[in-house]
KOLVO-686843 format. One line per 4 residues: their letters; for each residue x, y, z of N, C-alpha, C. Coordinates in pm, whole numbers, padded with zeros to 5 digits. Example, Ala and Ser with C-alpha at 12.3 -4.5 7.8 and 13.67 -1.06 7.14 Angstrom:
<rs>
AS	01319,-00569,00780,01230,-00450,00780,01320,-00330,00780; 01285,-00225,00708,01367,-00106,00714,01290,00003,00787;
</rs>
This chain:
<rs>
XXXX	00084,-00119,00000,00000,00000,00000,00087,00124,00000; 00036,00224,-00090,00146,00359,-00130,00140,00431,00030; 00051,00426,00133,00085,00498,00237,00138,00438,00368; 00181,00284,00299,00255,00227,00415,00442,00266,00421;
XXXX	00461,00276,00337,00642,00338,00332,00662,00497,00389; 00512,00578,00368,00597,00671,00462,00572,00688,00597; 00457,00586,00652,00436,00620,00776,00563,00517,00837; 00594,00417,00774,00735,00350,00829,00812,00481,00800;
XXXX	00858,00508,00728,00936,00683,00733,00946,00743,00849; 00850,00753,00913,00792,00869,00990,00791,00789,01070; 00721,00668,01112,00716,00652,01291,00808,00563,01332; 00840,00456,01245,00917,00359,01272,01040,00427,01350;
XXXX	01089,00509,01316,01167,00551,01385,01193,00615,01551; 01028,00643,01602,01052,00636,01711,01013,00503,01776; 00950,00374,01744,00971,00263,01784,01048,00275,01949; 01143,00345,01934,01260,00266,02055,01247,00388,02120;
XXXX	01162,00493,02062,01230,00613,02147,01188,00617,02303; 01388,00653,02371,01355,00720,02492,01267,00790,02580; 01172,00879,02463,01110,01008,02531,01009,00906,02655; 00984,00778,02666,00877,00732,02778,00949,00650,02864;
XXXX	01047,00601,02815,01107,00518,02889,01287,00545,02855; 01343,00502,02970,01520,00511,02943,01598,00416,02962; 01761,00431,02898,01795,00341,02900,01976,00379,02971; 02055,00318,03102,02166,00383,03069,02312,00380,03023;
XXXX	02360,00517,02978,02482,00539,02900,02580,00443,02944; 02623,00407,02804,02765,00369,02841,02890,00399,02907; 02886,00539,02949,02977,00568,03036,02942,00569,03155; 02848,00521,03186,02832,00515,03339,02827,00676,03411;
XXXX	02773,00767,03329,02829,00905,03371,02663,00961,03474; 02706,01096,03510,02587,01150,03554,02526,01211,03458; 02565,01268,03372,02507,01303,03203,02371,01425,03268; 02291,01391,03168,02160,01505,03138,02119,01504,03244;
XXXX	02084,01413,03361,02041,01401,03460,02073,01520,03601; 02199,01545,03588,02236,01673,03662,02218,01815,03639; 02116,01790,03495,02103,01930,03486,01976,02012,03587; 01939,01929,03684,01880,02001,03814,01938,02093,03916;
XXXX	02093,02105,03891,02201,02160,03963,02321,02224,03913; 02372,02340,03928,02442,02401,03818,02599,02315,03817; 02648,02265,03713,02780,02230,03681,02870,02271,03566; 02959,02246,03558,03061,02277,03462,03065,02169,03344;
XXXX	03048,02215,03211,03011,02056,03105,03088,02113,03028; 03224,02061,02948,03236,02068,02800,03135,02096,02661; 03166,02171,02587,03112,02230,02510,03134,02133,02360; 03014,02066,02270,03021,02026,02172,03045,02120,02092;
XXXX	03150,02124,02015,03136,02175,01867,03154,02082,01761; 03064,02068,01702,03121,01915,01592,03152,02046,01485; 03211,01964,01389,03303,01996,01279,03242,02041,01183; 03269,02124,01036,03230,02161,00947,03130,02246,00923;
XXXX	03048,02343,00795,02987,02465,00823,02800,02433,00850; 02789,02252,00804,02643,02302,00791,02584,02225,00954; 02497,02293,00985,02453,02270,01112,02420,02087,01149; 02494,02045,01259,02493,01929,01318,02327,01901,01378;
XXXX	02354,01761,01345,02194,01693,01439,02134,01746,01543; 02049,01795,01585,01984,01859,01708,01954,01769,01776; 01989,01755,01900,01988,01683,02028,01813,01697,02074; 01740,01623,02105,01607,01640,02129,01610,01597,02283;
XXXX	01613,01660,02380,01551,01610,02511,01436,01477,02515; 01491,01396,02582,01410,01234,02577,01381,01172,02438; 01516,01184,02343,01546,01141,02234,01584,00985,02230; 01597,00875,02268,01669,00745,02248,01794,00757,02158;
XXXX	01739,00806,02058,01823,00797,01946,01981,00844,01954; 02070,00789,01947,02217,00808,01962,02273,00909,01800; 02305,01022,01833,02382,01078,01734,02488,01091,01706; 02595,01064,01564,02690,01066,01621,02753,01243,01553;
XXXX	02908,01260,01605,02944,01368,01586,03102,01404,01512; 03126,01404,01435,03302,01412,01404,03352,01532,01445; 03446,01494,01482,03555,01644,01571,03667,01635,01458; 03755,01763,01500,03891,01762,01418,03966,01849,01511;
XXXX	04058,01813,01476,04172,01943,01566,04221,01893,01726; 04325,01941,01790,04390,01904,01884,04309,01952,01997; 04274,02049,02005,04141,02092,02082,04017,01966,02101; 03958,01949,02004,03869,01884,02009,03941,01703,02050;
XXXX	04068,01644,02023,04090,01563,02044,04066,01544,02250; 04165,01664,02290,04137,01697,02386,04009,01681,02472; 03930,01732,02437,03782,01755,02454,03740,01608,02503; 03782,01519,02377,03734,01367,02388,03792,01324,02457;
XXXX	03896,01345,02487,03991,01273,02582,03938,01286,02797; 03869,01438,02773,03831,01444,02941,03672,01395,02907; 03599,01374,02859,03454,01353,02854,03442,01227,02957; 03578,01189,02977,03516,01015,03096,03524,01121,03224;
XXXX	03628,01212,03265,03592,01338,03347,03521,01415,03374; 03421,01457,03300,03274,01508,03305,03183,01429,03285; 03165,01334,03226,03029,01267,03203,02949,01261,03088; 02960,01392,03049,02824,01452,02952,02935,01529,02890;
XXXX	02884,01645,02796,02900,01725,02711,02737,01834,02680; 02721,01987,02677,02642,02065,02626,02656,02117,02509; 02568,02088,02416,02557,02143,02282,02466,02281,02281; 02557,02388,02264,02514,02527,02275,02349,02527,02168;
XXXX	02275,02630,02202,02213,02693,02146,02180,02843,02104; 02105,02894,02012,02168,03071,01979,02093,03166,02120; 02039,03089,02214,01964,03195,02311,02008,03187,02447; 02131,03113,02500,02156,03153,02639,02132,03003,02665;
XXXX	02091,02894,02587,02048,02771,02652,02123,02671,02586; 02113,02549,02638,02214,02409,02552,02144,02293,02602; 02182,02188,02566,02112,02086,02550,02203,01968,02612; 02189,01927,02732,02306,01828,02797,02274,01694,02709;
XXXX	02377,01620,02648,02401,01543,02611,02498,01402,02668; 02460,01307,02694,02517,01167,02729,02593,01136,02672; 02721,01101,02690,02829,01007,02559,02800,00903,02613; 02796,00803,02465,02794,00639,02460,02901,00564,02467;
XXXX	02970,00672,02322,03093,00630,02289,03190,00745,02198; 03317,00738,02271,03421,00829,02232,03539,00750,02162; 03587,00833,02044,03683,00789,01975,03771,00833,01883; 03882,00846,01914,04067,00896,01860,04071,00858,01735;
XXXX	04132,00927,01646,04203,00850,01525,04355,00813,01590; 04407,00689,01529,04516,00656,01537,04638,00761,01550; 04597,00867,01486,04673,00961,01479,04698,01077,01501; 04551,01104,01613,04545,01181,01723,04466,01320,01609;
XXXX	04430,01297,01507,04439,01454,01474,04263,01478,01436; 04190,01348,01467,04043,01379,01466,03972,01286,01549; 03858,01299,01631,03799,01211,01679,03646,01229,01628; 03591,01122,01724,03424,01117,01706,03335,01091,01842;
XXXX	03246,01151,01906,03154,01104,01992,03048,01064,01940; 02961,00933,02024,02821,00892,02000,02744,00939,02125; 02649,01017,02094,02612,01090,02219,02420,01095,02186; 02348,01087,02321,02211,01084,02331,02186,01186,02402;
XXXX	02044,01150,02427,02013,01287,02504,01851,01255,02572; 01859,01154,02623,01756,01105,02690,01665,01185,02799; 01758,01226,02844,01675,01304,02972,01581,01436,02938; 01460,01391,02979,01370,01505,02975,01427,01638,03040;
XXXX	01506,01625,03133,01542,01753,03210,01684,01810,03116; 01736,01793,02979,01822,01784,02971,01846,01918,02915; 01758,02031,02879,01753,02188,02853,01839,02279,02898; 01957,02289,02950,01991,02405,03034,01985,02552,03044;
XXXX	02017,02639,03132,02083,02757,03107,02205,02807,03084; 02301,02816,03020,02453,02846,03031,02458,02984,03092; 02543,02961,03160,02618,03088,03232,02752,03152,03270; 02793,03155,03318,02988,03214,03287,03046,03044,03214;
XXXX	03177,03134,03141,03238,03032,03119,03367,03004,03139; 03332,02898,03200,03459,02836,03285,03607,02755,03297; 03606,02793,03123,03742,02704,03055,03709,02746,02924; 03876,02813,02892,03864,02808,02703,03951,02753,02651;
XXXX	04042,02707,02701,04191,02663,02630,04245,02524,02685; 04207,02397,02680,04259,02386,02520,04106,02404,02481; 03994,02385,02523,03851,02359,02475,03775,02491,02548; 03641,02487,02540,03577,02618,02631,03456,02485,02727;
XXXX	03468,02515,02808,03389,02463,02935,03287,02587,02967; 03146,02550,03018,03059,02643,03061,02967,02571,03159; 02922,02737,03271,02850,02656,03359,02693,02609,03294; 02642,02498,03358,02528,02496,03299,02433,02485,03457;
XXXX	02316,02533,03373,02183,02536,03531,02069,02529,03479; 01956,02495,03573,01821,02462,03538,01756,02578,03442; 01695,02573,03302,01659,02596,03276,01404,02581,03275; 01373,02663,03307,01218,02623,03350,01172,02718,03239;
XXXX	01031,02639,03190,01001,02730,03089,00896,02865,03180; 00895,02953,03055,00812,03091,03137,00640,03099,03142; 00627,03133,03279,00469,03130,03263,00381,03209,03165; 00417,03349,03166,00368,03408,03046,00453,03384,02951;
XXXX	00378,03356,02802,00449,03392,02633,00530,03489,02631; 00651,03445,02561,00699,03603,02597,00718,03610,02404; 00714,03764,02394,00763,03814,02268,00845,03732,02111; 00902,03675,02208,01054,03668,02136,01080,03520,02133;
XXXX	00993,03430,02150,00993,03294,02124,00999,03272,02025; 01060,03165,01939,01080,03160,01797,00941,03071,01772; 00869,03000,01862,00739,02953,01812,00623,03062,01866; 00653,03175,01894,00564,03285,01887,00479,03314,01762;
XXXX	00544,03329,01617,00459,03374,01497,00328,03269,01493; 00344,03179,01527,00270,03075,01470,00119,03121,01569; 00100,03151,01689,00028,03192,01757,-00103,03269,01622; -00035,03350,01554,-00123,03420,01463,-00199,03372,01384;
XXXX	-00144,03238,01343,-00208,03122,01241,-00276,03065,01284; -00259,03013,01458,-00308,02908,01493,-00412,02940,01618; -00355,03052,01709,-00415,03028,01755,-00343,02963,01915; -00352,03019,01990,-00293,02982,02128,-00370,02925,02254;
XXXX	-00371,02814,02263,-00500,02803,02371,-00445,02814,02521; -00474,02732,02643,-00385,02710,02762,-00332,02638,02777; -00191,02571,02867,-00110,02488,02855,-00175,02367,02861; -00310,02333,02922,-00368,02244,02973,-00447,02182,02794;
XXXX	-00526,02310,02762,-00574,02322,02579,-00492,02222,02500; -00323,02280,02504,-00267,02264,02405,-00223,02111,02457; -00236,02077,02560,-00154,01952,02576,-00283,01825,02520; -00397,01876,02550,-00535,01756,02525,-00443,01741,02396;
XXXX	-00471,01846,02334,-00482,01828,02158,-00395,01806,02117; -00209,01804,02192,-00130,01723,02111,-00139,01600,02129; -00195,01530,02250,-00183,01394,02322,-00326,01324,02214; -00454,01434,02212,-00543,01370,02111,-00502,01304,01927;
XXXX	-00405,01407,01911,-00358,01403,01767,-00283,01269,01791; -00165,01271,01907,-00077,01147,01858,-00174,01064,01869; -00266,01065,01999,-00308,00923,02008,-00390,00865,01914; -00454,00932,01872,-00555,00894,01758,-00404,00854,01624;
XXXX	-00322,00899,01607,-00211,00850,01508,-00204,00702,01518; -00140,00700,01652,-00077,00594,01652,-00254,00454,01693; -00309,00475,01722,-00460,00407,01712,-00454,00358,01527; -00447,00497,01429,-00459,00466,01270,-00333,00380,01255;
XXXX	-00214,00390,01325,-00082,00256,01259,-00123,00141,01286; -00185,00158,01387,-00250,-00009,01496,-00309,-00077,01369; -00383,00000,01341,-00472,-00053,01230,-00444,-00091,01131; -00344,00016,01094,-00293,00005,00949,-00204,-00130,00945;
XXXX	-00106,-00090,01039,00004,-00177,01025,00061,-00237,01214; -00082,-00343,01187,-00065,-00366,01404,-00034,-00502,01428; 00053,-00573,01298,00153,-00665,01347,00314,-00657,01347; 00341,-00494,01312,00449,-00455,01311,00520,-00440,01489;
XXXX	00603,-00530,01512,00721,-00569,01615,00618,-00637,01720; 00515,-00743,01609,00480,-00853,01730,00502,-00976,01748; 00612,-00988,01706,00779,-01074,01772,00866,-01042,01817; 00922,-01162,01932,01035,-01083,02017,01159,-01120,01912;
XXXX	01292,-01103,02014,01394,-01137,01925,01437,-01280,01879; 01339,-01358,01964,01365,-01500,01889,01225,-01583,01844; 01190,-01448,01749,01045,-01519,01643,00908,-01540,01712; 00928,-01542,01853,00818,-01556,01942,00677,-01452,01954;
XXXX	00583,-01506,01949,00423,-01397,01933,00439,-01325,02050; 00457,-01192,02035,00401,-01160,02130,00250,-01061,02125; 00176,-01079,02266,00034,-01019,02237,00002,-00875,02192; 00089,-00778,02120,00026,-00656,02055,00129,-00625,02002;
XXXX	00120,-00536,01911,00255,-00463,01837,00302,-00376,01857; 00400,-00290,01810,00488,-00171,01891,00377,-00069,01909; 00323,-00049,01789,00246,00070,01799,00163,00077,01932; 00058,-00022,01962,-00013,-00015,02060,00075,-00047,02189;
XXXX	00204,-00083,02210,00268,-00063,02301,00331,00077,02339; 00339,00160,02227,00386,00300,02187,00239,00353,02266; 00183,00323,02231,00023,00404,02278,00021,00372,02444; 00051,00258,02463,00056,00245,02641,00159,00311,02682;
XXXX	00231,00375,02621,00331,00447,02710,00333,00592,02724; 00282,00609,02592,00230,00735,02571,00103,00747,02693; -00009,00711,02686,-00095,00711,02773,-00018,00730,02962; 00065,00653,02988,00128,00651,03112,00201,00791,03136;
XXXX	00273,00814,03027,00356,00901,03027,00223,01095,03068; 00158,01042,03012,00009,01200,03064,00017,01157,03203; -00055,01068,03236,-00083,01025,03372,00032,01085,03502; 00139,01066,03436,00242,01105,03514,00272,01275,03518;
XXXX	00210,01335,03376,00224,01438,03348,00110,01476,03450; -00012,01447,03460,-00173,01474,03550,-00129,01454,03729; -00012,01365,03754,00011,01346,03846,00047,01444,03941; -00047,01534,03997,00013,01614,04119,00016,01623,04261;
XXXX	00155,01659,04276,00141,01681,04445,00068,01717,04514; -00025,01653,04616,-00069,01731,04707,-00029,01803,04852; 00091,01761,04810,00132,01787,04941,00218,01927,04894; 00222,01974,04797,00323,02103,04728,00188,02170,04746;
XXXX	00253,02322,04761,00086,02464,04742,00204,02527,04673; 00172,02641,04660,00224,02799,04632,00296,02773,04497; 00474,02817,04572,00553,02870,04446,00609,02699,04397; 00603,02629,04502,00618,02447,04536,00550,02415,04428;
XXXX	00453,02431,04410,00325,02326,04353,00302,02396,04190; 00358,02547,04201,00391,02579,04056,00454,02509,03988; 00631,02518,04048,00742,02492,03965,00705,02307,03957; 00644,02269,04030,00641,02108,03993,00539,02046,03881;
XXXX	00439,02171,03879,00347,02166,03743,00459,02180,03623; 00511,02325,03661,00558,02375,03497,00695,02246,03482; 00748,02187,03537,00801,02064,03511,00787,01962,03469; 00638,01921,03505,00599,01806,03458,00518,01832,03313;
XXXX	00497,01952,03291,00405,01994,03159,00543,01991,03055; 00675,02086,03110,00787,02081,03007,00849,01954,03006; 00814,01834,03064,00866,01732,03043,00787,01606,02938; 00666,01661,02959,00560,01591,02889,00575,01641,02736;
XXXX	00553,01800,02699,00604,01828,02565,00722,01808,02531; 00845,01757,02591,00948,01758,02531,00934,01589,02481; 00837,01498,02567,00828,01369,02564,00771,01355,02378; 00649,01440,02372,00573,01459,02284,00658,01480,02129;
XXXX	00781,01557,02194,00862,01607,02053,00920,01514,02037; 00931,01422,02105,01045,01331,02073,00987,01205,02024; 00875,01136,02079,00784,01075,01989,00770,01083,01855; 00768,01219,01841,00700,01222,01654,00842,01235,01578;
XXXX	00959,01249,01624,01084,01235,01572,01084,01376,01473; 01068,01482,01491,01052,01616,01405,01165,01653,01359; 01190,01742,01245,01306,01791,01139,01391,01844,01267; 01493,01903,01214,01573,01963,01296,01545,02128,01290;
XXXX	01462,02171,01215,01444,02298,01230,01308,02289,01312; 01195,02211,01304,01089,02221,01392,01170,02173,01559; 01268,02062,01602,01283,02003,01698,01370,02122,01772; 01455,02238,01690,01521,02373,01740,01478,02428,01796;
XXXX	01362,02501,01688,01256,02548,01774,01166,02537,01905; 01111,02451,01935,01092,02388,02012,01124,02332,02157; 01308,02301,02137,01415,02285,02255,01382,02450,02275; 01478,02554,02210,01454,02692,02240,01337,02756,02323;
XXXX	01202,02731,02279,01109,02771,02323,01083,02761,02440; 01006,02832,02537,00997,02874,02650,00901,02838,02697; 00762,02792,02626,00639,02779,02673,00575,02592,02641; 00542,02552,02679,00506,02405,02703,00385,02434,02564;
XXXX	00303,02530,02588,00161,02560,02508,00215,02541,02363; 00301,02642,02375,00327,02617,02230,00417,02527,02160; 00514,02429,02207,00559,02319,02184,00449,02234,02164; 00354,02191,02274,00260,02125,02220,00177,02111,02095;
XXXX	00176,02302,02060,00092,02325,01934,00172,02261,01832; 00335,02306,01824,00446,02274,01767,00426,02111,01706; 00381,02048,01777,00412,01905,01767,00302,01831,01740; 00139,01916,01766,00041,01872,01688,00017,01894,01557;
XXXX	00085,02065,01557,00104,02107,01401,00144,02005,01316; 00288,01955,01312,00357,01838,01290,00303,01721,01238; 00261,01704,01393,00177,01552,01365,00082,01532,01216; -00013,01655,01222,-00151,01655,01218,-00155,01599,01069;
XXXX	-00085,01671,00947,-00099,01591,00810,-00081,01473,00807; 00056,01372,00898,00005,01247,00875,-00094,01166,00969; -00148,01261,01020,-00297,01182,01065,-00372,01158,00983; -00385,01294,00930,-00544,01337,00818,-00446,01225,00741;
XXXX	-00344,01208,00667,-00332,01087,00557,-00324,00955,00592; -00301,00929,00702,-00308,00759,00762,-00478,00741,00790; -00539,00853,00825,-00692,00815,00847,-00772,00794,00707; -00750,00871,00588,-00795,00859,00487,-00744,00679,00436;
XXXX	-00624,00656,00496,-00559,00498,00423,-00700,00410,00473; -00711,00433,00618,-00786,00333,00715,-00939,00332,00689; -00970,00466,00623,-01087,00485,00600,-01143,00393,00410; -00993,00385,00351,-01010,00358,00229,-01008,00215,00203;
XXXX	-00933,00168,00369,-00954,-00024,00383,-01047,-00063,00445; -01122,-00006,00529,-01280,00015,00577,-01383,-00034,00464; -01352,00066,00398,-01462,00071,00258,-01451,-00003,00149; -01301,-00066,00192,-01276,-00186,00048,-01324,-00325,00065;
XXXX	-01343,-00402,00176,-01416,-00479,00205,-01590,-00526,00121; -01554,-00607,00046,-01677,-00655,-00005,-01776,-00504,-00050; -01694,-00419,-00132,-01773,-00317,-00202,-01723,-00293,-00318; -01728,-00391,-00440,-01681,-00342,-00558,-01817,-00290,-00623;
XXXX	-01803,-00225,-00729,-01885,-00128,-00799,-01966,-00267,-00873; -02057,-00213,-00943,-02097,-00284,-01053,-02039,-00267,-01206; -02026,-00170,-01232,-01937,-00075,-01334,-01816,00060,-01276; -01731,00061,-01319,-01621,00171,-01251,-01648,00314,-01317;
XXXX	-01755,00338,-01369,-01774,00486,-01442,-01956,00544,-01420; -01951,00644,-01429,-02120,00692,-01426,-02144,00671,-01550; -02270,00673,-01610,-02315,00643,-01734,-02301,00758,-01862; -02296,00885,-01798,-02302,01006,-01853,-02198,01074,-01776;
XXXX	-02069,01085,-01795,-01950,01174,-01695,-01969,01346,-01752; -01997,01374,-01850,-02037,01572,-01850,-02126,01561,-01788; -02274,01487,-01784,-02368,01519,-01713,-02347,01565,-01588; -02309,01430,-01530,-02272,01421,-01426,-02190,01475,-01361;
XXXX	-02099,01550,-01430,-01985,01698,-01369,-02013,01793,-01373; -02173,01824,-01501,-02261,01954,-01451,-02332,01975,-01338; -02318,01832,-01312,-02443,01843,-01194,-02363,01872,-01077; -02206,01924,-01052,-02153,01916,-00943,-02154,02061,-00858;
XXXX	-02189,02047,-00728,-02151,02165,-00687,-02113,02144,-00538; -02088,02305,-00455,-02019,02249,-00336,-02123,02201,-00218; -02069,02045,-00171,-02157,01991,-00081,-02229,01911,-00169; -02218,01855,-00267,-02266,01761,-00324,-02188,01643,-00304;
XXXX	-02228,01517,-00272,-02184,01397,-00200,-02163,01321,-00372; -02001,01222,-00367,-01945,01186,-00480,-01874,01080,-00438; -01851,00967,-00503,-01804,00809,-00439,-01711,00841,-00563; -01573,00808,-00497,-01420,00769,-00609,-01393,00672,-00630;
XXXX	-01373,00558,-00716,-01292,00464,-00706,-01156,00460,-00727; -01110,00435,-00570,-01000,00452,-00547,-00879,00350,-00581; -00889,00230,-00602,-00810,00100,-00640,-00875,-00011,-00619; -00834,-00153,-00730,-00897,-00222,-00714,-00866,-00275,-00543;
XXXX	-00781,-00249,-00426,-00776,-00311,-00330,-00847,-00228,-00204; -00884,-00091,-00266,-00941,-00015,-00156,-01089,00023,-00223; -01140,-00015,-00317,-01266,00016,-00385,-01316,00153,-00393; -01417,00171,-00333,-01459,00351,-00332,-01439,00445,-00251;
XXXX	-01447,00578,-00256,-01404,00640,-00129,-01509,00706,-00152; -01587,00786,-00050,-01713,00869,-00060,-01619,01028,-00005; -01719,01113,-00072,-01661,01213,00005,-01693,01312,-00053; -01708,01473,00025,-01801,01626,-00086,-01704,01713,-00141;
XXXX	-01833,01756,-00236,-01734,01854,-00338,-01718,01999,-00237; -01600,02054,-00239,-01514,02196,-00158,-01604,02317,-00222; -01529,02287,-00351,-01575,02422,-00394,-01602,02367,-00595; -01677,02505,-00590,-01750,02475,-00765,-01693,02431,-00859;
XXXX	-01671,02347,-00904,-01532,02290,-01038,-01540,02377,-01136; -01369,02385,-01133,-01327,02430,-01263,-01251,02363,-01352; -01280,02396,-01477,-01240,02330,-01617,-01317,02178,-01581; -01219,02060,-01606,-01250,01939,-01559,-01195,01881,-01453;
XXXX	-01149,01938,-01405,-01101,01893,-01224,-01200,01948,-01107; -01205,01897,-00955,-01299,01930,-00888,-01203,01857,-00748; -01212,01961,-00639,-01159,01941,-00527,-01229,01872,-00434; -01222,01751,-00330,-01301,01694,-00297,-01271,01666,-00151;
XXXX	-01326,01668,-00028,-01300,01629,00062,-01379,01455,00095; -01238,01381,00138,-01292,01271,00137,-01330,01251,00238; -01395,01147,00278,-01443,01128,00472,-01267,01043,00483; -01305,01031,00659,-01171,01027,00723,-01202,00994,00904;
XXXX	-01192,00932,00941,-01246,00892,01108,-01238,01003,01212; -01296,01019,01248,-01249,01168,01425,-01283,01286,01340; -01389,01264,01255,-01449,01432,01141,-01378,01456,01067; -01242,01415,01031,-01109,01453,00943,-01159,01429,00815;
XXXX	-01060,01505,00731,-01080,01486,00582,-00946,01478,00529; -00931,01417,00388,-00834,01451,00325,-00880,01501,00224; -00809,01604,00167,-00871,01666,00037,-00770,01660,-00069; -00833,01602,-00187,-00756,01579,-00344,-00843,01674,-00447;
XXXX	-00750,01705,-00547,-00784,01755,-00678,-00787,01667,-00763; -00925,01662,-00822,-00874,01518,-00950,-00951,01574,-01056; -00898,01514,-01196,-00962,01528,-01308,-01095,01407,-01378; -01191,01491,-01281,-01327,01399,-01308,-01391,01411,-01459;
XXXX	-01321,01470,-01563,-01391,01506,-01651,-01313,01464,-01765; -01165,01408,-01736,-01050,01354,-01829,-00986,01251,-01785; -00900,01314,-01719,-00795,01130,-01670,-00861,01058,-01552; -01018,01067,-01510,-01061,01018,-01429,-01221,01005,-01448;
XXXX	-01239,01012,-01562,-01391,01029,-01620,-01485,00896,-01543; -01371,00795,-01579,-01469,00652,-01586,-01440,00583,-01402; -01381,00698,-01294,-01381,00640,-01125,-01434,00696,-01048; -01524,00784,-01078,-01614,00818,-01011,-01784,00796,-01063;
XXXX	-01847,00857,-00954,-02028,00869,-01035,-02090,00968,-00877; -02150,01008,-00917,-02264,01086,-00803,-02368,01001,-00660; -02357,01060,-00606,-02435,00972,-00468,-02563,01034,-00439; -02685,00947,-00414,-02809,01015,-00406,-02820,01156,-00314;
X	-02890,01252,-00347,-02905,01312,-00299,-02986,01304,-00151;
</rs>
């Protein structure tokens, strides 16, 4: 099926991810985990002009990094001395990172780290810096996101498009979007990783195991102290909300310019929006797949064309109900006309589960005369 390769694209890859559960580093270090307390971390600079992998807070995923230069050999050489390493960012903040694995060339004049970044808390603040020669060292400290929006957030513009609700708003609706996602893979594709490593059944597949963790992972987010009030019972909210959206970003595995954004950002609300935004097209297109294997079940046409196709494209207008045939393995798709056709094409919203639609342009009047026909009024 044409929409099974990109949702393997797209989700397969968080399969393993960290963001719900962890796993630990090979160095045995204190890593991302100390960023509750201010310390001194070596500074990543990987090599060359175009911008390196972005470290995602509660990422699984191991990145790796090439160094060059005697400096940077250096660098690799104390990392069993610190633990971790911070990968700067352009606003005052960095991103504590875990090494897995560090490594010399024979000849001392380039190395490489494999480095993660598991920890939800792993955001910092940088502040003086505390070593430049042979490398630059900086302090790092808790970074908390801000209660009011402020100005100057780089996921601020989007507010205008979208629309800003409350942290509480924005979190339903990213947790509604994934979950309903990963519900459409179940479906789509819900014997994917239901074997262990030695061929054995096991009872559900990643996805719906992805969905139980996801689900746990809110719960924990909903989980509050009662025994915290005041400024207590704030900072342990706005923690568990910035730990939950960073969980969220890391789930959907996002570009490196959406996952920037995002680390940077200050507000939980709008990361969340960030990451439903994201989500949301391959929902609307995995729901249209599920909706199109729904309908293929014991519904072939009698004939694949209307009897009269001009007639029948005069008669079109918007909100008029129209059945596609979509392939012989998914049969028809039902779904209304947008807006008034022009020439011989006509825009169509198809149905789609949870009210969703997907909407196509097709040529009902030429290269598609004989796969569609009209639905009673």
């Amino acid at each position: 099926m044409a929409g099974l390769p990109k949702l393997r694209a797209l989700l397969l890859a968080v399969a393993g991810v960290g963001a719900l559960r962890s796993a630990p580093s090979r160095f045995a270090n204190r890593g991302s985990a100390a960023s509750a307390r201010k310390r001194i971390l070596p500074v990543l600079r990987p090599e060359g002009g175009a911008p390196a992998l972005m470290p995602v807070p509660g990422l699984k995923r191991r990145l790796r990094y090439a160094l060059s230069g005697a400096a940077q050999v250096a660098f690799v050489g104390d990392l069993k001395k610190y633990g971790a390493c911070v990968r700067l960012l352009d606003d005052g903040t960095g991103v504590v990172c875990d090494v897995a694995l560090a490594e010399v060339a024979d000849d001392g004049s380039a190395a490489a780290i494999v480095a993660g970044c598991e920890d939800l808390d792993a955001r910092v603040a940088i502040g003086r810096t505390a070593k430049e020669f042979p490398y630059t060292a900086v302090e790092c400290g808790p970074c908390a996101d801000d209660e009011a929006p402020r100005e100057d957030d780089p996921l601020a513009p989007y507010d205008v498009v979208d629309g800003l609700g409350s942290v509480e708003d924005e979190r339903e609706k990213c947790f509604g979007v994934l979950k309903r996602t990963l519900e459409l893979c179940d479906r789509i594709d819900g014997a994917l990783g239901a074997v262990d490593g030695l061929g054995e059944p096991l009872p559900e597949g990643e996805y719906r195991r992805m969905l139980t963790r996801l689900e746990a992972a809110r719960a924990a987010c909903l989980d509050e102290d009662a025994f915290l009030d005041g400024a207590a019972a704030a900072a342990d909210r706005e923690r568990r909300e910035r730990r939950f959206s960073f969980a969220m970003l890391a789930l959907v595995d996002a570009p490196d310019g959406v996952a920037s954004n995002c680390v940077r950002s200050r507000s939980a609300a709008r990361r969340y929006a960030a990451v439903a935004r994201h989500a949301g097209p391959l929902y609307k297109e995995l729901a249209a797949i599920a909706s199109l294997m729904a309908a293929a079940a014991g519904k072939r046409p009698p004939r694949p064309a209307p009897s009269d196709a001009p007639l029948a494209f005069a008669a079109l207008r918007p909100g008029r109900r129209v059945s596609y045939w979509w392939s012989e393995d998914l049969g028809w798709a039902s779904g209304t006309v947008k807006a008034t056709p022009a020439s011989e094409s006509v825009t169509i919203d198809f149905d789609a589960p949870e009210g969703d639609v997907e909407v196509r342009h097709l040529p009902l009047l030429s290269a598609d005369r004989a796969r569609w026909k009209l639905l009673p009024l």
